[in-house]
N, C-alpha and C positions, 0 to 999 in steps of 0.2 A: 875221631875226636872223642873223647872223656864226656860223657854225657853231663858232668858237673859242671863244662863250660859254655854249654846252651841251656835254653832253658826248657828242652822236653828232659822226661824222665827216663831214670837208668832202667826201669824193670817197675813193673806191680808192687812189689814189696817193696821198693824206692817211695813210691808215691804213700804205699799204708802207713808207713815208717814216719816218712813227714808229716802224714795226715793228722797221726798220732800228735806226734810233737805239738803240732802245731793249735790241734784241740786241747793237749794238756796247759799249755803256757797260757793259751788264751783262758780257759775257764779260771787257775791261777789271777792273769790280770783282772778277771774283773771282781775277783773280791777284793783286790787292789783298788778299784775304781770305786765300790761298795762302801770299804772304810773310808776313801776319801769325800765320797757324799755322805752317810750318814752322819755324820759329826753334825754338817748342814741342814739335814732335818730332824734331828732331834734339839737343837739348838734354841729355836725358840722354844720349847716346852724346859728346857732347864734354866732360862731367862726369865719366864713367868711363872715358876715353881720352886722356891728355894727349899722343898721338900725332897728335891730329889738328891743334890748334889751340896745343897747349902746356897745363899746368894750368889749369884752371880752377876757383874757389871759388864758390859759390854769389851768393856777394856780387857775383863779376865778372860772375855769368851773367845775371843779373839785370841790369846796367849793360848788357850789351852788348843784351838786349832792347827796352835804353831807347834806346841810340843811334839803331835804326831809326826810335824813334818823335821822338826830336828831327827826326830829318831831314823825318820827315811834318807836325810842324808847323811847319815852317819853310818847306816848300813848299807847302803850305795857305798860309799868309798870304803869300808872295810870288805866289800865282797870284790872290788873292783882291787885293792890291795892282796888281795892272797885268790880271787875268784879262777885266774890265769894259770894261776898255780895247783889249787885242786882240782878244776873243772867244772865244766858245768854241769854236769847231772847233780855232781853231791850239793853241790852250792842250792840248786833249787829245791833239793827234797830239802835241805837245811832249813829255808827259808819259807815254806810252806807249813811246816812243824810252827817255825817261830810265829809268824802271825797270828796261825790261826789259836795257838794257846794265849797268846795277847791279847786277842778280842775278847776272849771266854773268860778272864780273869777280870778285863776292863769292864764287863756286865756285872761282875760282882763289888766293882766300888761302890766305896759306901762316902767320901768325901771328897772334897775337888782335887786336893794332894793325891790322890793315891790316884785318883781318875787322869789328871796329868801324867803321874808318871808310867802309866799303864800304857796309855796312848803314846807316849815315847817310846815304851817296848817294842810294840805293834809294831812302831814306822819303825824299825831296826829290821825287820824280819819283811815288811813290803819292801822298804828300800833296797833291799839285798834281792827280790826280785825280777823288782823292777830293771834293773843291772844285768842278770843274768838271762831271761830271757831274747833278748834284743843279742847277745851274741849267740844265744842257742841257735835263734832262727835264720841268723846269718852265713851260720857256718852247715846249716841241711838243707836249705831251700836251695833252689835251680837261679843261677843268678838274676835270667829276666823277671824271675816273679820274686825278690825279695822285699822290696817295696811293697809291693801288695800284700804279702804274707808277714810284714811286722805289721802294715795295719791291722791286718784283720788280730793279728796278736795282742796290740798296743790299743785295738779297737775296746778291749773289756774295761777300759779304765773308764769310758765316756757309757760301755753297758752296764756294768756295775753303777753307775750313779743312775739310770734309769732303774736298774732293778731294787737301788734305796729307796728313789722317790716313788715308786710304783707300791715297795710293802709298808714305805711309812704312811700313803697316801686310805691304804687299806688296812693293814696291822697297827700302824703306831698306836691308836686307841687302845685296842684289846691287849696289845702284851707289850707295852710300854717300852720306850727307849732300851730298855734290858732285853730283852727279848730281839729287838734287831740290831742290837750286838751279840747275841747267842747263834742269829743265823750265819754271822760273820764266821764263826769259830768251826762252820761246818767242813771246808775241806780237809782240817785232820782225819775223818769218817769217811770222807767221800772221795778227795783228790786225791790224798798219798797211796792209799791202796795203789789204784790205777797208775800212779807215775813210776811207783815200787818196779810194777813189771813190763808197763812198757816205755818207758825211756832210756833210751839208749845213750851212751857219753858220744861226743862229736868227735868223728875220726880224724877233722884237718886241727881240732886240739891235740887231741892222741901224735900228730904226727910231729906238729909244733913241739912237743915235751919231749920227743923222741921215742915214742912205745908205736914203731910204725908194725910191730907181729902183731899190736892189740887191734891197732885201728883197723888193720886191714882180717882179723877177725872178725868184728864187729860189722864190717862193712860187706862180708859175705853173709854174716845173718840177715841183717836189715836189709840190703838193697842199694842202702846210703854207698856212692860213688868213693872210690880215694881221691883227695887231691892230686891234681893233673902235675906235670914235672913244673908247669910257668909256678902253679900255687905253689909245691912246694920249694922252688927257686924264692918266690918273693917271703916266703917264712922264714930260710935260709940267711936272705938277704937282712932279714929284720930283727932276727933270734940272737942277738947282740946286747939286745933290751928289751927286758920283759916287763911287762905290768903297767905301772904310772911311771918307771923308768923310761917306759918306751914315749910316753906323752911330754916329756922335758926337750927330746934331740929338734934339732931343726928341722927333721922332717913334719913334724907335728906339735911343734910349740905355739904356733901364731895361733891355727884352724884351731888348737883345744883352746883356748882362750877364748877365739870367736863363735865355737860350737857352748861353751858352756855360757855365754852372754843370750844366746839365744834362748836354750833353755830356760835358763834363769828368766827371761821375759815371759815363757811361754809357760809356766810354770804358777808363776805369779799371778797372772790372770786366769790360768786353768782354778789354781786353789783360793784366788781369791773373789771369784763370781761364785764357784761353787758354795762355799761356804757361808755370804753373805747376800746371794741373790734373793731368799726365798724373805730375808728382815728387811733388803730395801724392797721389795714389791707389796711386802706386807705393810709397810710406813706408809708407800704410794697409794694402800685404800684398799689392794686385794685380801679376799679372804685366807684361813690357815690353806684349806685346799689348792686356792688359786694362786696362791703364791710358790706355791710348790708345783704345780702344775708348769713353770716356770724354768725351774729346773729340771723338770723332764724332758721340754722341749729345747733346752738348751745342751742336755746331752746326746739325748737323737740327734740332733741337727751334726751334731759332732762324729755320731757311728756314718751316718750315711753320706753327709760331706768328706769324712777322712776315705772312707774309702772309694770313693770318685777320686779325690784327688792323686790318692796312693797309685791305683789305676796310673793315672795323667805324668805323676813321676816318675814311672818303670820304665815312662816312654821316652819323656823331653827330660831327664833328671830329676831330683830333687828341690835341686837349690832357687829353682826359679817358682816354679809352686809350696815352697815356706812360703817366700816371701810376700806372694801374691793372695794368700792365705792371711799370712800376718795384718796384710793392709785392710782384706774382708771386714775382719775384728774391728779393724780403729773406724774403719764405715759405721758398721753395725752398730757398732758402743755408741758413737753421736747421734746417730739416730733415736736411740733410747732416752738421750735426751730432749727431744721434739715437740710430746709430748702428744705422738699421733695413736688414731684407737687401738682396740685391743686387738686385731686379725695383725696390722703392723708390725704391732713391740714384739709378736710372737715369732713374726718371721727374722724379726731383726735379733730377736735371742737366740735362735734355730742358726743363721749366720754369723753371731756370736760363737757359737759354741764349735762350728767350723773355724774359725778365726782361732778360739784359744785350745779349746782341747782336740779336734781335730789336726791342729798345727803340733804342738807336742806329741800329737802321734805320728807325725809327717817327720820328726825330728829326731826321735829315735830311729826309724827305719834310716836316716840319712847317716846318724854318728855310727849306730853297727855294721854298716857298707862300708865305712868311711876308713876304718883302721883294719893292720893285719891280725892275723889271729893270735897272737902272740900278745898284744895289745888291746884286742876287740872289747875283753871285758872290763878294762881299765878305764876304755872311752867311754865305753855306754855307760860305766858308775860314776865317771869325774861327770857328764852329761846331768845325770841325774843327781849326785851330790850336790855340784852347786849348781844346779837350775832350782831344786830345793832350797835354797836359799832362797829364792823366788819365793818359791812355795810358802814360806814360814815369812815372809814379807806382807804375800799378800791377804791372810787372814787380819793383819796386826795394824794395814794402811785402812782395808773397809772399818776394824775397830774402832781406829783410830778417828778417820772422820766422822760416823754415826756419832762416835761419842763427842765430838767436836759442834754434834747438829749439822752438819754439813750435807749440804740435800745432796738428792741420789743424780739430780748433775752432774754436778760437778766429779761425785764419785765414780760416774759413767767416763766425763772426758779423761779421768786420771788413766784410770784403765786405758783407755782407747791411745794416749800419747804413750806407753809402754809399750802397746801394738806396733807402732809406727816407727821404735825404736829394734823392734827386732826386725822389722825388714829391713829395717837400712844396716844393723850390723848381718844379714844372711850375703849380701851381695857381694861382702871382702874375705869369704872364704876359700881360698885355696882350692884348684883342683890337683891335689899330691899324691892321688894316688895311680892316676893317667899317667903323669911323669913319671912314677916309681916303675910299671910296666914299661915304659920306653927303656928305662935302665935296665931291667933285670932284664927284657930278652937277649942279649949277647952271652949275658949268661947260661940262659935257657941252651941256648943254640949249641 
């Protein structure tokens, strides 16, 4: 049997090969996760300082955390649009250039205009790979462990927001908002080198596109397996429709409808706790520090809950641990409003933070599984595109209420009923791609 359809490894250089990948995407995501917390803590200091940026109202801080995330879904569906077609390697060196010259240009604003529209650059160049990773890792991992190894991938968006609130918590003083957006701007220096020479293109792409002398080049360097005859029968089967083409046919019209409502829930609450947890804890009576301390433990809670659970999905699925995850959150969030001591709120943000961003990493491991490779990168950027929408929601519902005066309640239970909204749409998704194997084997045969 093709060692690509178990889940041990083909060879030593198979496993370094992945290992590689797997350390490059990840360190990537979590300066992904980096820019989507820092907005969050430096937030209050350009609220209380209109020296830095010019005034700002609540209503604009919110808009402007939304701009990042327009930019993320707009470079999700353009990578997810042509990503299929060039591949993944170039697609992520692409997108690791773009950011991180976004972040480094967004530390030189000098007024809200130009800071807006910088942070739209930025999320053009996350979003594109946020998209691209989730099919990299689906198309080199061993299939038992791809669950676990998008988490540990999709894992750097919840350690990148530790590793914001950790140097805001300690830096933000001494070298000011500007400054932890210059450390954002570091992987041009540190990441590209590394990915320049060891990332390798995904062979069951190569095969999908037809360059089967390359792939199978490539796959005698690295180690990385060929697609087995079932893989390349169901590519075969599928290579009719490529791209977002392929997300319209019946075989995947309803599940991308109901995978991208999920996102979109889990997206919403990812970016809109992030961004305004650290103003409602700070209202609540905590200090600058303690309110941010908040948001640390509410992205921990998310690396080490997502990856228990990712574990828990390689076993019994996916789709039953979203959901079970989803509902965590809408617990969590009510509890927040209780009004029980502090050892509590902490645990119950820690459980929050498994709930919302440890579930959006539970969510991309399940849409990159979910479609063939021909498609892979389509779904994971329609995923991300409009779960993004979320995204850019929920900066603009916490604006919206605070500015409203509307206590952190009720802004708790709003959250917590979005929670509760995505488990109930996780449970009417399709299993299409079990059926598609029952079809394609007579073909095989």
């Amino acid at each position: 049997m093709n060692p690509s359809t178990t889940d041990s490894w083909a060879s030593p250089r198979h496993r370094r090969a992945v290992t590689w990948i797997v350390t490059l995407a990840t360190i990537a995501i979590v300066f992904d996760g980096y820019d989507l917390v820092v907005y969050g803590t430096i937030l209050p200091m350009l609220l209380d300082d209109p020296t830095q940026l010019g005034a700002i109202s609540p209503a604009q801080a919110g808009a402007l955390g939304s701009y990042a995330l327009i930019g993320v879904m707009v470079g999700a569906l353009a990578s997810g649009a042509i990503g299929d077609y060039l591949g993944r390697r170039r697609m992520m060196l692409i997108n690791i250039v773009w950011f991180s010259v976004g972040m480094g240009l967004a530390a030189l604003a000098t007024s809200i205009t130009t800071f807006g529209l910088l942070r739209f650059f930025t999320g053009i160049g996350v979003g594109g790979l946020v998209a691209t990773v989730g099919a990299m890792v689906a198309e080199f991992a061993p299939p038992g462990k791809r669950n676990l190894y998008n988490a540990i991938v999709y894992s750097g968006v919840p350690a990148g927001g530790v590793l914001a609130s950790l140097l805001a918590i300690v830096l933000r003083d001494a070298i000011g908002w500007r400054g932890l957006f210059w450390i954002g701007a570091l992987p041009l220096v540190t990441l590209l080198p590394l990915a320049l020479m060891k990332l390798p293109e995904s062979p069951k792409w190569l095969v999908a596109r037809g360059y089967e002398d390359k792939a199978r080049r490539i796959s005698e360097y690295t180690g990385i397996p060929m697609p087995d005859a079932e893989e390349i029968a169901l590519e075969h089967a599928s290579v009719e429709k490529v791209g977002f083409a392929a997300l319209a046919t019946r075989r995947y019209a309803w599940a991308t409808g109901l995978l991208g409502v999920m996102s979109f829930s889990g997206l919403l609450l990812t970016y809109g706790l992030n961004t305004w947890l650290p103003k409602i804890m700070g209202d609540a009576g905590f200090n600058a520090k303690g309110s941010l301390s908040f948001l640390l433990v509410l992205n921990g809670g998310a690396i080490i809950g997502g990856l228990i659970a990712s574990k828990i999905a390689d076993g019994i699925g996916p789709q039953r641990v979203v959901a079970t995850t989803f509902f965590l959150a809408a617990v969590a969030l009510v509890v927040l409003t209780l009004g029980f001591p502090l050892p509590v709120l902490l645990a119950s943000v820690a459980v929050a933070g498994v709930g919302t961003i440890g579930t959006q990493v539970l969510i991309y491991g399940f849409v990159s599984n979910y479609y063939s490779t021909s498609a892979r990168a389509a779904g994971v950027a329609w995923c991300a595109g409009f779960g993004r929408l979320g995204g850019i929601f929920g900066p603009l519902i916490g604006g919206a209420l605070i500015s409203a005066g509307i206590s952190s309640q009720v802004a708790f239970s709003v959250f917590a009923g979005i929670a509760v909204l995505g488990a109930f749409v996780t449970f009417f998704v399709p299993r299409a791609r079990v059926a598609l194997r029952a079809e394609v084997a007579p073909v095989t045969a």
